[in-house]
VOGU-3710 file (C-alpha; in Angstrom, 3 decimals, decimal comma):
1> xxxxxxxxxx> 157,417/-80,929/8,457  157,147/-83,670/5,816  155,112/-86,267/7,396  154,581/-89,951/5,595  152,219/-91,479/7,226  152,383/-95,741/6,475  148,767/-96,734/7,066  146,221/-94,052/7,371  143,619/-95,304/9,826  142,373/-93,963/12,965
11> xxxxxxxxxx> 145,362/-93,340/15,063  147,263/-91,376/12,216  143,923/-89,627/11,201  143,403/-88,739/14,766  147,124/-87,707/14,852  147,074/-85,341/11,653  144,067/-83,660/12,865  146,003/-82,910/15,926  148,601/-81,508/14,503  146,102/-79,079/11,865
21> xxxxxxxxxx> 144,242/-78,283/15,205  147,871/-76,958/16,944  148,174/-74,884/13,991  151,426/-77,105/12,939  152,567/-76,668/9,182  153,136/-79,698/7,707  153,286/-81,416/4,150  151,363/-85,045/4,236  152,087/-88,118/2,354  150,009/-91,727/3,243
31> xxxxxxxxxx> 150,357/-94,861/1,737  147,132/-97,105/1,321  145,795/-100,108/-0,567  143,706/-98,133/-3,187  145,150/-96,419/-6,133  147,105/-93,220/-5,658  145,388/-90,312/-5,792  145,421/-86,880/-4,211  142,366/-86,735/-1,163  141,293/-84,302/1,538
41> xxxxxxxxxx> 141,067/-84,832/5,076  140,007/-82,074/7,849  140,601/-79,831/4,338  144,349/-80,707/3,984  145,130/-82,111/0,622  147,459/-85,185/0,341  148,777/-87,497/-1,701  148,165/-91,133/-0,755  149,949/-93,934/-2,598  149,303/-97,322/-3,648
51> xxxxxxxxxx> 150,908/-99,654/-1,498  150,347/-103,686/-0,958  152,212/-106,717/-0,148  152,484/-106,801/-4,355  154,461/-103,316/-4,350  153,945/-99,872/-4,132  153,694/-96,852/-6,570  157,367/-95,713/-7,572  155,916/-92,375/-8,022  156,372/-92,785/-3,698
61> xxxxxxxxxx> 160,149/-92,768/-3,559  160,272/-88,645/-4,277  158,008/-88,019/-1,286  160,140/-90,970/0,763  163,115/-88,725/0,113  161,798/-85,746/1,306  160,539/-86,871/4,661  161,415/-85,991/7,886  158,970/-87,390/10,334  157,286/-90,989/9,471
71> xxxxxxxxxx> 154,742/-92,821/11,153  154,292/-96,821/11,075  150,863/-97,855/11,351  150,954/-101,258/9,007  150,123/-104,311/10,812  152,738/-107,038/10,048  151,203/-109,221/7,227  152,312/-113,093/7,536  154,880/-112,094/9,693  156,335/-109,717/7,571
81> xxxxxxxxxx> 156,963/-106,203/7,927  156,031/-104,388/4,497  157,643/-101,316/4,866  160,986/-102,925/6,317  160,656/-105,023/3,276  160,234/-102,720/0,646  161,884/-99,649/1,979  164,593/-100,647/4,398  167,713/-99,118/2,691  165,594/-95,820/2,305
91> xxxxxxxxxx> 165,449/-94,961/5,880  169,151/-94,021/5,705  168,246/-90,802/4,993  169,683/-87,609/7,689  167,048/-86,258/7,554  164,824/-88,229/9,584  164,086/-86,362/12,721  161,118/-88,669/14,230  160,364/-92,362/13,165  157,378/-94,196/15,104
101> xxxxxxxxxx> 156,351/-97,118/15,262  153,016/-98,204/16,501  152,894/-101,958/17,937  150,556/-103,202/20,605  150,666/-104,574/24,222  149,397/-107,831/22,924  153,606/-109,121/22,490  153,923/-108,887/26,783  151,231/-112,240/26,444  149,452/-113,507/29,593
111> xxxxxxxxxx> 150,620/-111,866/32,803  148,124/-113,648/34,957  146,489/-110,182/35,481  149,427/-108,668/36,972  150,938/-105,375/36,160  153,329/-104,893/32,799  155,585/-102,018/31,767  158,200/-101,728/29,432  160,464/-103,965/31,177  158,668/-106,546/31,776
121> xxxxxxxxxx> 158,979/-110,535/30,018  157,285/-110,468/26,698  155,863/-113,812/26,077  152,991/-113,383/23,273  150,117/-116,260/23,293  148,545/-115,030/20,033  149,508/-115,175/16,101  149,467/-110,767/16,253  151,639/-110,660/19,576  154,231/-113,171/18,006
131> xxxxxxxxxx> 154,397/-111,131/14,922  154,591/-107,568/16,876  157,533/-108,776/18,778  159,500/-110,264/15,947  158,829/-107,047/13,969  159,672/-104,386/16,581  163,333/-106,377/16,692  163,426/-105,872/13,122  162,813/-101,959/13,640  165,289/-102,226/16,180
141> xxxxxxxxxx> 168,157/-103,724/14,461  167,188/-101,373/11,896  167,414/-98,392/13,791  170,757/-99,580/15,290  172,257/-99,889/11,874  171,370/-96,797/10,613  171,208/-94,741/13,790  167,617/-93,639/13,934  165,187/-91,374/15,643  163,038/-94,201/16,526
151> xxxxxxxxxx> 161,006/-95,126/19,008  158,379/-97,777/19,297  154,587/-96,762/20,922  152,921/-100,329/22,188  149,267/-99,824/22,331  146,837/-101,092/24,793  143,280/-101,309/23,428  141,848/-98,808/21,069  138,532/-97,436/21,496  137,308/-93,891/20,268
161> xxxxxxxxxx> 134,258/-91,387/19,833  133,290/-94,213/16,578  134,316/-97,560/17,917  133,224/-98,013/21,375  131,388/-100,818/23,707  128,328/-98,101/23,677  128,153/-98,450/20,094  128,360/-102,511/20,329  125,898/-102,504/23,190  123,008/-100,421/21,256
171> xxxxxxxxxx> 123,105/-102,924/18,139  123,222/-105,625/20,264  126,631/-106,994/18,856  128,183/-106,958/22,822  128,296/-110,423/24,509  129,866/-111,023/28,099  132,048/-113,383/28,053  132,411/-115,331/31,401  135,687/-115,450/32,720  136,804/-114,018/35,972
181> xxxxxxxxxx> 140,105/-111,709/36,424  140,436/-111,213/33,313  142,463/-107,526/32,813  143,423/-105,849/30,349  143,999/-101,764/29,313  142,790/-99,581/27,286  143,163/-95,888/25,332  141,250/-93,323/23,737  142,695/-92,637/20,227  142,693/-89,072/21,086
191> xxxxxxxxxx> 145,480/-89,776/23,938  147,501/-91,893/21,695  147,232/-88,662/18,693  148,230/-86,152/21,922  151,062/-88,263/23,011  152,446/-88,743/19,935  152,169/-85,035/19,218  154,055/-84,275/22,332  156,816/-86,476/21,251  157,685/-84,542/18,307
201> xxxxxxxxxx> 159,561/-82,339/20,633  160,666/-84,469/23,272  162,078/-87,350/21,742  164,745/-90,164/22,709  166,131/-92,705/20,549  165,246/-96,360/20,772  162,959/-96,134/23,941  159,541/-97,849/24,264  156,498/-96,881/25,645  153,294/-98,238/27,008
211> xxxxxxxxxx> 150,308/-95,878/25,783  147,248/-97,010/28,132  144,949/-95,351/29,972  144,870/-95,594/33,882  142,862/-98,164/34,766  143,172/-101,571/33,728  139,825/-103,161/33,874  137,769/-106,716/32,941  135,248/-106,315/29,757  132,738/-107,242/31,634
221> xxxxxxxxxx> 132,789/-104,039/34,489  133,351/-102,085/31,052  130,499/-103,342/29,635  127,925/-103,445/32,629  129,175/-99,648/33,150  127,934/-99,051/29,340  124,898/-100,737/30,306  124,297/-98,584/33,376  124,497/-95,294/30,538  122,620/-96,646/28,550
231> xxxxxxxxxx> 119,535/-98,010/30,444  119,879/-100,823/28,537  119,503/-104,534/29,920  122,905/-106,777/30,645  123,501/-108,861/27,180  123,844/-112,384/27,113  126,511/-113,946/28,829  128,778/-116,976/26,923  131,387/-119,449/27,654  134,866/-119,106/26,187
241> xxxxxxxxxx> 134,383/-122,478/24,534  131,322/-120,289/22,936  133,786/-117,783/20,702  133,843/-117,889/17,717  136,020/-115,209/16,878  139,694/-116,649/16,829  140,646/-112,871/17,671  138,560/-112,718/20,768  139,669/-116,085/21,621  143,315/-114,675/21,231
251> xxxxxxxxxx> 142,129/-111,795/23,796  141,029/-113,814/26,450  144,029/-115,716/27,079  145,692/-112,905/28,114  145,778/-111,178/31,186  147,292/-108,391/32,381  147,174/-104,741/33,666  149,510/-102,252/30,973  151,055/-99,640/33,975  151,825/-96,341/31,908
261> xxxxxxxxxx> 154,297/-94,628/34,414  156,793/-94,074/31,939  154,515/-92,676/29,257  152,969/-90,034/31,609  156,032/-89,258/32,812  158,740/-88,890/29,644  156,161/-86,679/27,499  154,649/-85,321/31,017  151,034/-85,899/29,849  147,948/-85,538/31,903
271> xxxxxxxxxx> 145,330/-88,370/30,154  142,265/-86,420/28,549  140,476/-89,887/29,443  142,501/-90,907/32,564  140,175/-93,996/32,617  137,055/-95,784/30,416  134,773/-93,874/32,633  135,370/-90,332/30,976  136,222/-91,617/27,654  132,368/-93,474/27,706
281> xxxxxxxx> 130,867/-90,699/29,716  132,113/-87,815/26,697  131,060/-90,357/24,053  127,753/-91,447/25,792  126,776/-87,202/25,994  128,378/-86,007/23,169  128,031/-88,908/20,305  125,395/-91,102/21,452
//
């Protein structure tokens, strides 16, 4: 496989290594915001190449040619999809056999803490769900015109074995914020890498996909179950008038629970972290 990977943070990482672990033989390419140059990861050698809202190294075009599976991991910047902008007449390449694109749950909005799945109204509240949405019609049309193996992954939440609430809670960066049923999903990034490495062979055009875990749950019971790990006292509680973050802010308008029926049951995959209590139970013995 030639794999291009557009954005190389922890979902495609997480993905790649997958794919080395399976014993899969594949040729990588990345883009990234630093200069080209050839780098190692889990001892594969790649080539990653510069790539901004500026431009991108033309030495990329040869490796765009040769690929056959291509991941999307580059958050829309102003509203504006970078690879669709620099790269759209490219994809008309046959021999794309896989195209993904990774978006996030945040374009369904504020459900009022009621279950979402693919079919459901998407409404976004915040600046990065507006964006999402308007972007993963652009992939859309896109993949219309040209026919393509595409399929769009929305993701609910990421946390992993590095970014976690346990981490957030021992430096004392965790707050609880006080508002009541508030829901919202989440996934280990080693469930998103497995699900995308099961779709490489069960694939079908167009289709969209929740990726979130089984439990939709408030921060808070989250939190106080990190707490409860940890031995650690309950942080301070604030107001939502007390964020400062504009992102958080964002989060806590929303509400809703992500279902993920038609994830498990498309790529027919059993959750290594069904819910956050595994995923922070493995991280809290194996990490902390």
């Amino acid at each position: 496989m030639n794999i291009i990977c557009f954005g190389f943070g922890q979902v495609a990482k997480n993905f790649i290594k997958k794919l080395k672990d399976q014993g899969t033989a594949f040729k990588l390419t990345t883009t990234s915001r630093e200069e080209s140059k050839t780098k190692e990861f889990e001892n594969i050698n790649y080539e990653s190449f510069q790539f901004t809202k500026e431009g991108f190294d033309k030495n990329f075009l040869k490796r765009f040619e040769e690929a056959d599976h291509i991941l999307l991991s580059i958050a829309p910047i102003h509203g504006v999809d970078i690879v669709i902008k620099n790269f759209k007449d490219n994809f008309k390449s046959n021999k794309l056999k896989w195209i993904t694109y990774l978006s996030a749950t945040s374009v369904y909005g504020n459900h009022n803490g009621e279950w979402v799945d693919e079919n459901s109204e998407t409404k976004p509240t915040s600046p990065n769900g507006v964006e999402r949405l308007k972007v993963e019609k652009e992939w859309m049309q896109l993949a219309t015109k040209f026919d393509l193996p595409f399929q769009i992954f929305r993701l609910s939440g990421i946390y992993s074995n590095q970014f976690n609430i346990l981490k957030r809670l021992k430096s004392g960066e965790a707050k609880i914020i006080n508002k009541k049923n508030h829901f919202f999903s989440r996934i280990h990034v080693e469930d998103i890498a497995n699900i995308l490495s099961s779709s490489l062979n069960n694939f079908k055009k167009k289709e969209i996909y929740n990726i979130s875990d089984n439990l939709p749950a408030s921060a808070e019971e989250v939190a106080m179950y990190g707490v409860k790990l940890l031995g650690i006292d309950k942080p301070k509680t604030i107001e939502i008038n007390e964020i400062e973050s504009e992102m958080l802010k964002n989060f806590y308008k929303d509400s809703k629970k992500v279902d993920n029926k038609k994830m498990k049951e498309f790529f027919n995959h059993k959750l290594k972290y069904p819910t956050y209590v595994e995923g922070l139970n493995y991280i809290f013995n194996n990490t902390i």
